[in-house]
N, CA, C and O atoms as CSV, one atom per row, in Angstrom:
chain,resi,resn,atom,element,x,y,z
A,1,UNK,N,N,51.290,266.385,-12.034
A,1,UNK,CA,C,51.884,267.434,-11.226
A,1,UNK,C,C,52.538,266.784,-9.998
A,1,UNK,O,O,51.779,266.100,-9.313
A,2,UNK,N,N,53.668,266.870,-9.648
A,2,UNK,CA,C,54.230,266.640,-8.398
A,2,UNK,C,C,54.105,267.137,-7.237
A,2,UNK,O,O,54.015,268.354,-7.076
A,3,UNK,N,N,54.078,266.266,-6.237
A,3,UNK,CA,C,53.624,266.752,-5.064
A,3,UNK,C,C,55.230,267.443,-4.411
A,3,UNK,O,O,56.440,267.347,-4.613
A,4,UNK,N,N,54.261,268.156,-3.535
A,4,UNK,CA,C,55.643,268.977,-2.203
A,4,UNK,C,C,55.811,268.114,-1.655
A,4,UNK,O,O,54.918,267.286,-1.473
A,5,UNK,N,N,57.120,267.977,-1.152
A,5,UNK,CA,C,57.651,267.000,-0.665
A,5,UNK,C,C,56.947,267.965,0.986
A,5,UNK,O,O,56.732,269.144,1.270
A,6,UNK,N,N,56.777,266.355,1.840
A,6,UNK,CA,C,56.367,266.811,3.527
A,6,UNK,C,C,57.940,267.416,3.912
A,6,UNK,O,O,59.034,267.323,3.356
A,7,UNK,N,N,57.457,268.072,5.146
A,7,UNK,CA,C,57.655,268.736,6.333
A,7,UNK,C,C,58.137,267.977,7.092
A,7,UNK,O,O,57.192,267.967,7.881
A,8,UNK,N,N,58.990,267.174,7.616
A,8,UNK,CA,C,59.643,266.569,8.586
A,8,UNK,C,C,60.290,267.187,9.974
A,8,UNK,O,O,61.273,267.927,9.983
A,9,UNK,N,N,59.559,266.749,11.159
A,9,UNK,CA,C,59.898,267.454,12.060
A,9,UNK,C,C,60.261,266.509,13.161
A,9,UNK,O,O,59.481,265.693,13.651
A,10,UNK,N,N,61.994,266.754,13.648
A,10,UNK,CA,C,62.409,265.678,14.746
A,10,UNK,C,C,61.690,266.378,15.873
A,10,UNK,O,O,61.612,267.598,16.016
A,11,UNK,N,N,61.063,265.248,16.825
A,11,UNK,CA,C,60.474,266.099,18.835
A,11,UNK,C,C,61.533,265.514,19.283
A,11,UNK,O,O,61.797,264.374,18.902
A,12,UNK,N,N,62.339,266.184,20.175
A,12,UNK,CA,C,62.707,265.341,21.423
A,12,UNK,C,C,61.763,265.141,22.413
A,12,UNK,O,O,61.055,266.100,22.719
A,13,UNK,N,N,61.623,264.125,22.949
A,13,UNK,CA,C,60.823,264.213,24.059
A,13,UNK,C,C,61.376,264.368,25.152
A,13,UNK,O,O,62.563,264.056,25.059
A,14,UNK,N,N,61.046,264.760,26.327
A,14,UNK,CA,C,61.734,265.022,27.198
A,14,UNK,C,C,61.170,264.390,28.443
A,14,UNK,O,O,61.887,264.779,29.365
A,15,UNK,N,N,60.038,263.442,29.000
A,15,UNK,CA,C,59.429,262.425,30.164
A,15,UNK,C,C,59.284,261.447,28.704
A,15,UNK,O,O,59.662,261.341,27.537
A,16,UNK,N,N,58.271,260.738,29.968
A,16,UNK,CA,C,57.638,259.578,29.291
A,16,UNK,C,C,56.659,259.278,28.051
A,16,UNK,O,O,56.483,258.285,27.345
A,17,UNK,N,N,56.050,260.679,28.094
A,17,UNK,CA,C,55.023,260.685,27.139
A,17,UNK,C,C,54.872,262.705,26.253
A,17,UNK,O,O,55.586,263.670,26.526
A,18,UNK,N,N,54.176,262.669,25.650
A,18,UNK,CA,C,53.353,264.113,25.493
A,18,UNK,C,C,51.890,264.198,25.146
A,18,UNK,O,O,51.490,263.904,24.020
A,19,UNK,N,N,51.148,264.571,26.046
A,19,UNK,CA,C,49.612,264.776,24.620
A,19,UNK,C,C,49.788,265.069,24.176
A,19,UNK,O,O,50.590,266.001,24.236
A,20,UNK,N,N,49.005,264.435,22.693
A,20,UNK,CA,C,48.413,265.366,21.153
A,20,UNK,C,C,48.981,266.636,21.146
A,20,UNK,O,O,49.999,267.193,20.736
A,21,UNK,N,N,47.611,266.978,21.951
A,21,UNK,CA,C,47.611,268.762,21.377
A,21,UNK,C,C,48.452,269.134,22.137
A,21,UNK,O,O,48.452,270.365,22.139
A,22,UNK,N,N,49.281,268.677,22.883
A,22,UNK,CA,C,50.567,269.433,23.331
A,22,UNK,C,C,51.765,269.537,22.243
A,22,UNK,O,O,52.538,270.490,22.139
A,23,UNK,N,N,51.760,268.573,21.598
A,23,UNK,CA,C,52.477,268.141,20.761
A,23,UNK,C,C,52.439,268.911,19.598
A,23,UNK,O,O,53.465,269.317,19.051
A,24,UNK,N,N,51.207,269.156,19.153
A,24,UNK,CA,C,51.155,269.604,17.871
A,24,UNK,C,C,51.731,271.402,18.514
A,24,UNK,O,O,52.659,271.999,17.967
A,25,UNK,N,N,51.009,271.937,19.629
A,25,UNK,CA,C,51.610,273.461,19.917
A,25,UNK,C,C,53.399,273.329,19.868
A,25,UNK,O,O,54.188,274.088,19.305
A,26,UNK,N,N,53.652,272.221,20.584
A,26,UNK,CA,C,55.547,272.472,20.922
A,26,UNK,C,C,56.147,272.353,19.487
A,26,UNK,O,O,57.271,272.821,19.307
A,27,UNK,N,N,55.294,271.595,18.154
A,27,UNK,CA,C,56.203,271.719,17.338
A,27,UNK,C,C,56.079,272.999,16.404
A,27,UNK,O,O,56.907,273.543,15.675
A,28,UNK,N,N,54.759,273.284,16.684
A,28,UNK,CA,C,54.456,274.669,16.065
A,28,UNK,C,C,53.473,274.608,15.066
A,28,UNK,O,O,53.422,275.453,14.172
A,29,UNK,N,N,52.726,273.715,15.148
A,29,UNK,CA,C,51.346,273.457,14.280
A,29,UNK,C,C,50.675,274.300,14.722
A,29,UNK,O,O,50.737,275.253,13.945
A,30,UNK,N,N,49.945,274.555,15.676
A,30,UNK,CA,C,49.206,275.061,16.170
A,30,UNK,C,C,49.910,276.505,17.162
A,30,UNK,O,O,51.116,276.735,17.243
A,31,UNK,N,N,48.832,277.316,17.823
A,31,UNK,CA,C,49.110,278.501,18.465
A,31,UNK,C,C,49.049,278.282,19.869
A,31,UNK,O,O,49.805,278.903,20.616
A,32,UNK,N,N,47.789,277.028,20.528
A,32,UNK,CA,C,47.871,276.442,21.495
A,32,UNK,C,C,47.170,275.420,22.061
A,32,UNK,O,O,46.292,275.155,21.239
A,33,UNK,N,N,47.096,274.926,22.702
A,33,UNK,CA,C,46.958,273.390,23.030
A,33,UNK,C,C,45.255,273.615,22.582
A,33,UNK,O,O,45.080,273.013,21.523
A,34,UNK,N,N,44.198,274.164,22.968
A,34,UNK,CA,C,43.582,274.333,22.573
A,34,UNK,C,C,43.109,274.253,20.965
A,34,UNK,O,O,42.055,273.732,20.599
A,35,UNK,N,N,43.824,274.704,20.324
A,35,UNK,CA,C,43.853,274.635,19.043
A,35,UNK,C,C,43.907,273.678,18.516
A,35,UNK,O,O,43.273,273.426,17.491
A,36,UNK,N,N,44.935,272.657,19.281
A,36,UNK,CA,C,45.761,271.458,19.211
A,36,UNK,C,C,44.510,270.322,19.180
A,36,UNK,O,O,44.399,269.346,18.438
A,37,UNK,N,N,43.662,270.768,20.186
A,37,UNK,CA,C,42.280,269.952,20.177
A,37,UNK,C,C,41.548,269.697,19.360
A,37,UNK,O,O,41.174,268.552,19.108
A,38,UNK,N,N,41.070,271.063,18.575
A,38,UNK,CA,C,40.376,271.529,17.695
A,38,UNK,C,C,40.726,270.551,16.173
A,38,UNK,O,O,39.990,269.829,15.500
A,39,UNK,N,N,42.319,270.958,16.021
A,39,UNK,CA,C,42.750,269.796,15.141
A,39,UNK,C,C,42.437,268.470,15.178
A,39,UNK,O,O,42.411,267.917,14.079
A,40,UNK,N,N,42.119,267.612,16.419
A,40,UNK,CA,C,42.534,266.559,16.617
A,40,UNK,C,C,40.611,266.283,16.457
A,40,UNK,O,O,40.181,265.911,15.366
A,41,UNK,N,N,39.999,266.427,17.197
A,41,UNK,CA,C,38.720,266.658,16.920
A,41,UNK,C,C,38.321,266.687,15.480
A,41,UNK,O,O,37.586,265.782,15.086
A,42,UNK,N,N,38.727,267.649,14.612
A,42,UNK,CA,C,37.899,267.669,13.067
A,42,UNK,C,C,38.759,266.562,12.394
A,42,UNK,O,O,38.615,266.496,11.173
A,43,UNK,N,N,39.375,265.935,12.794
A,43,UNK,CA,C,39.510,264.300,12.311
A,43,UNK,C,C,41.120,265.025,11.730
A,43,UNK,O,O,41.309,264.349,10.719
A,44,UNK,N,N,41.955,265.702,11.802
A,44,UNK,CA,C,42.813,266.154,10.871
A,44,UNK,C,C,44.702,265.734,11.246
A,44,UNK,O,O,45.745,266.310,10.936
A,45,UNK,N,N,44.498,264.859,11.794
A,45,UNK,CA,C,45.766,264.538,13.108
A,45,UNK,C,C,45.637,263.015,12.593
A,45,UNK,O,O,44.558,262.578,12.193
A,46,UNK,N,N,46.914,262.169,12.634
A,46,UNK,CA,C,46.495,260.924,12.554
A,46,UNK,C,C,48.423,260.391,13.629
A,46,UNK,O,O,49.390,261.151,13.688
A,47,UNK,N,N,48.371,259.230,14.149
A,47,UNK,CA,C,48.938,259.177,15.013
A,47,UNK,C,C,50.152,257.403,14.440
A,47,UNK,O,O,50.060,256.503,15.275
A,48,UNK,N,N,50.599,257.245,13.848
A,48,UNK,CA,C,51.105,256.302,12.830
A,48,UNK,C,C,50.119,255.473,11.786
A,48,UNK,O,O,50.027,254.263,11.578
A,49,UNK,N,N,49.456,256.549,11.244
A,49,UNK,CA,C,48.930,256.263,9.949
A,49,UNK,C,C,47.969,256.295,10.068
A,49,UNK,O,O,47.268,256.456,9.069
A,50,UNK,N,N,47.358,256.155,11.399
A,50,UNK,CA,C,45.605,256.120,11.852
A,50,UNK,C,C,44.976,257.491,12.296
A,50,UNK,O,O,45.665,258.220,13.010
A,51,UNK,N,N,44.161,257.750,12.055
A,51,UNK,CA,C,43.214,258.766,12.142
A,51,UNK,C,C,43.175,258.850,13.799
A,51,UNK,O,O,42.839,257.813,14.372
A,52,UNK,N,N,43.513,260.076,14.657
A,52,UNK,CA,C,43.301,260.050,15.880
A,52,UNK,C,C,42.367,260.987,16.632
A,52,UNK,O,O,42.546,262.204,16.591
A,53,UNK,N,N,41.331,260.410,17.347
A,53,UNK,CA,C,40.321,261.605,17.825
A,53,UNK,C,C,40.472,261.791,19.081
A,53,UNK,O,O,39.778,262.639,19.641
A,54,UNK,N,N,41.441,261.017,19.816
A,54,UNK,CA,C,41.609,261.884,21.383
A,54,UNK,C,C,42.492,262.846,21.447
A,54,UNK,O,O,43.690,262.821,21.167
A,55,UNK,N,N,41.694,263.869,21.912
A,55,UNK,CA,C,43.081,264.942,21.948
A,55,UNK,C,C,43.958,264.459,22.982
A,55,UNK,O,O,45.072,264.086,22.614
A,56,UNK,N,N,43.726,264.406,23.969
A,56,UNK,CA,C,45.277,264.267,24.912
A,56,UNK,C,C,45.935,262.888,24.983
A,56,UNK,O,O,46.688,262.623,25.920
A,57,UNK,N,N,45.600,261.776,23.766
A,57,UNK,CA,C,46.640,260.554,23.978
A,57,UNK,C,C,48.170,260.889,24.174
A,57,UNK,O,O,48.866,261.880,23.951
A,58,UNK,N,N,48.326,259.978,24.546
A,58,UNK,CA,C,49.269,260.273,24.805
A,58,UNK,C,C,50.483,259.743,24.013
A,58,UNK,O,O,50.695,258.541,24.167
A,59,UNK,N,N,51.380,260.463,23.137
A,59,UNK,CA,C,52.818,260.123,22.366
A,59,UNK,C,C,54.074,259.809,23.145
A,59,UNK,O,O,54.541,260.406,24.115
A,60,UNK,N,N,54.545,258.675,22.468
A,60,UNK,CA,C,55.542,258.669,23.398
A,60,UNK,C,C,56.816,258.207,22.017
A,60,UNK,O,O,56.691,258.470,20.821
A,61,UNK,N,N,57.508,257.770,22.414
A,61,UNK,CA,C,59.564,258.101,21.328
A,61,UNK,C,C,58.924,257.078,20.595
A,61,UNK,O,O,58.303,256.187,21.174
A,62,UNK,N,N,59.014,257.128,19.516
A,62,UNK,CA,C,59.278,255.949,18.502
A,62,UNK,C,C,57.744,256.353,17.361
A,62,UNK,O,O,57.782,256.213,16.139
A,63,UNK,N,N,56.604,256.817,18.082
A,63,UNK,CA,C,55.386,257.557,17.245
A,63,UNK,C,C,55.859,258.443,15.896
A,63,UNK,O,O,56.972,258.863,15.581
A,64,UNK,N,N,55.171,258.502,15.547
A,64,UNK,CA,C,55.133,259.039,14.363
A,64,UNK,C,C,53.748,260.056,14.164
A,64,UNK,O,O,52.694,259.420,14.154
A,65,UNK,N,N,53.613,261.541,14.007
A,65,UNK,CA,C,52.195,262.393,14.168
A,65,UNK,C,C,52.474,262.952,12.963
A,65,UNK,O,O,53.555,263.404,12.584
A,66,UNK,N,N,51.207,262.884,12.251
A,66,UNK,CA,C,50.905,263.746,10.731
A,66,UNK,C,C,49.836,264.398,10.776
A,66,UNK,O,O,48.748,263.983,11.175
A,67,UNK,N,N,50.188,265.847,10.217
A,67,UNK,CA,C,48.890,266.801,10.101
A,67,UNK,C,C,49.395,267.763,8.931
A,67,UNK,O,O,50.300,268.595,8.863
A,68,UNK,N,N,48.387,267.276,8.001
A,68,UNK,CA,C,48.518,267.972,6.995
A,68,UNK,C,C,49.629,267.213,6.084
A,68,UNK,O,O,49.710,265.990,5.972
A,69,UNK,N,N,50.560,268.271,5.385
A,69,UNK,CA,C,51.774,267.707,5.071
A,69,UNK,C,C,52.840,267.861,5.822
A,69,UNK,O,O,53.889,267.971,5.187
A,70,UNK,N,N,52.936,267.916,7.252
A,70,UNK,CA,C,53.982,267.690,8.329
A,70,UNK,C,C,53.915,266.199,9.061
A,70,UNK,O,O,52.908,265.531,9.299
A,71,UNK,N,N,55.325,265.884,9.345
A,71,UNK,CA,C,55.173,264.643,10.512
A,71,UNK,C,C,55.779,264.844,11.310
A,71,UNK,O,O,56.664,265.681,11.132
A,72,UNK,N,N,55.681,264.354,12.312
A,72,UNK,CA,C,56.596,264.701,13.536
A,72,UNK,C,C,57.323,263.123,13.912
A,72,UNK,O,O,56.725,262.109,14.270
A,73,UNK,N,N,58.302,263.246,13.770
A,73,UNK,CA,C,58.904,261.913,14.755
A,73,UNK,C,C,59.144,262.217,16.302
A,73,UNK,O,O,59.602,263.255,16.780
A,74,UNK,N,N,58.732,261.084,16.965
A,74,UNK,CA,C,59.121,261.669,18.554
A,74,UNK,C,C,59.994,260.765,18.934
A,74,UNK,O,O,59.646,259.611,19.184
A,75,UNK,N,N,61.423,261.241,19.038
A,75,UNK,CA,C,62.238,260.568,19.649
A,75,UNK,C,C,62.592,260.703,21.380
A,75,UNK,O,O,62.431,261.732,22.037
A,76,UNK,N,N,62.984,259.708,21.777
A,76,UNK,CA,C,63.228,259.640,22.992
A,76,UNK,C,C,64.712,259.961,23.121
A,76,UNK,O,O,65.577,259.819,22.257
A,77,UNK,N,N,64.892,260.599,24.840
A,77,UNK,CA,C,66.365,261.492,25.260
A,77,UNK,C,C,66.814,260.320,25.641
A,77,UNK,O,O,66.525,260.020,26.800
A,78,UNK,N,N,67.492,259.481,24.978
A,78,UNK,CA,C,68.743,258.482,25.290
A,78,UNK,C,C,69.922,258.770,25.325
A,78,UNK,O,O,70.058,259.817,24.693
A,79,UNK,N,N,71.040,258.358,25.787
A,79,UNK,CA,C,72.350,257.934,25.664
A,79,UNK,C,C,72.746,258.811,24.386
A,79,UNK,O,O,72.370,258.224,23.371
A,80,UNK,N,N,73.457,260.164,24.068
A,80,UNK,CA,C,74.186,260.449,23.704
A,80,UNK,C,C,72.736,261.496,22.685
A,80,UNK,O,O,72.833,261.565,21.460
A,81,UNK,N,N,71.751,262.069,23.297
A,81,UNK,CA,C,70.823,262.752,22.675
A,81,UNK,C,C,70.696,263.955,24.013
A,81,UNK,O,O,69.616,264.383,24.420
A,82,UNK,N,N,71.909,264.322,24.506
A,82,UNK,CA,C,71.779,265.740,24.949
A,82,UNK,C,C,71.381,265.543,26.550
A,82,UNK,O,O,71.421,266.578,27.215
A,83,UNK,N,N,71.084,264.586,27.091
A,83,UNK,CA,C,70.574,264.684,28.707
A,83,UNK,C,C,71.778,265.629,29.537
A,83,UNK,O,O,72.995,265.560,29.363
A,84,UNK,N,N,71.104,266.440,30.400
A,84,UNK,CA,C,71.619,267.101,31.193
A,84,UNK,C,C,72.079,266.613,32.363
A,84,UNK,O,O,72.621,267.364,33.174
């Protein structure tokens, strides 16, 4: 049987970093940061391929976040990615 293909999800980031469970609410995993915890806690979050148990590490452009069958790439606001 073939699998579903993942969920691919571009972040912009917008500073230097994001927590976890901030991360997982802004892309829409979760309902709220709280939640975001909860995920990260029952082992279900992994942070470029590794299993991650702090909720608020911190992500920054170039990471890669998987939960479930979603990933998130977090790119950074460079040169010709929309800065105001």
């Amino acid at each position: 049987m073939a699998r579903a293909p993942r969920q691919e999800i571009e972040f912009a980031l917008e500073g230097e970093f994001v927590e976890l469970n901030q991360l997982l609410k802004l892309a829409g995993l979760c309902a709220s940061g709280g939640a975001g915890k909860a995920m990260v806690a029952e082992g279900g979050v992994k942070v470029d391929d590794k299993t991650e148990l702090r909720k608020t590490c911190k992500i920054r452009a170039g990471q890669v976040v998987s939960a479930g069958d979603v990933r998130i790439r977090v790119q950074g606001r460079g040169p010709g990615r929309g800065q105001a």
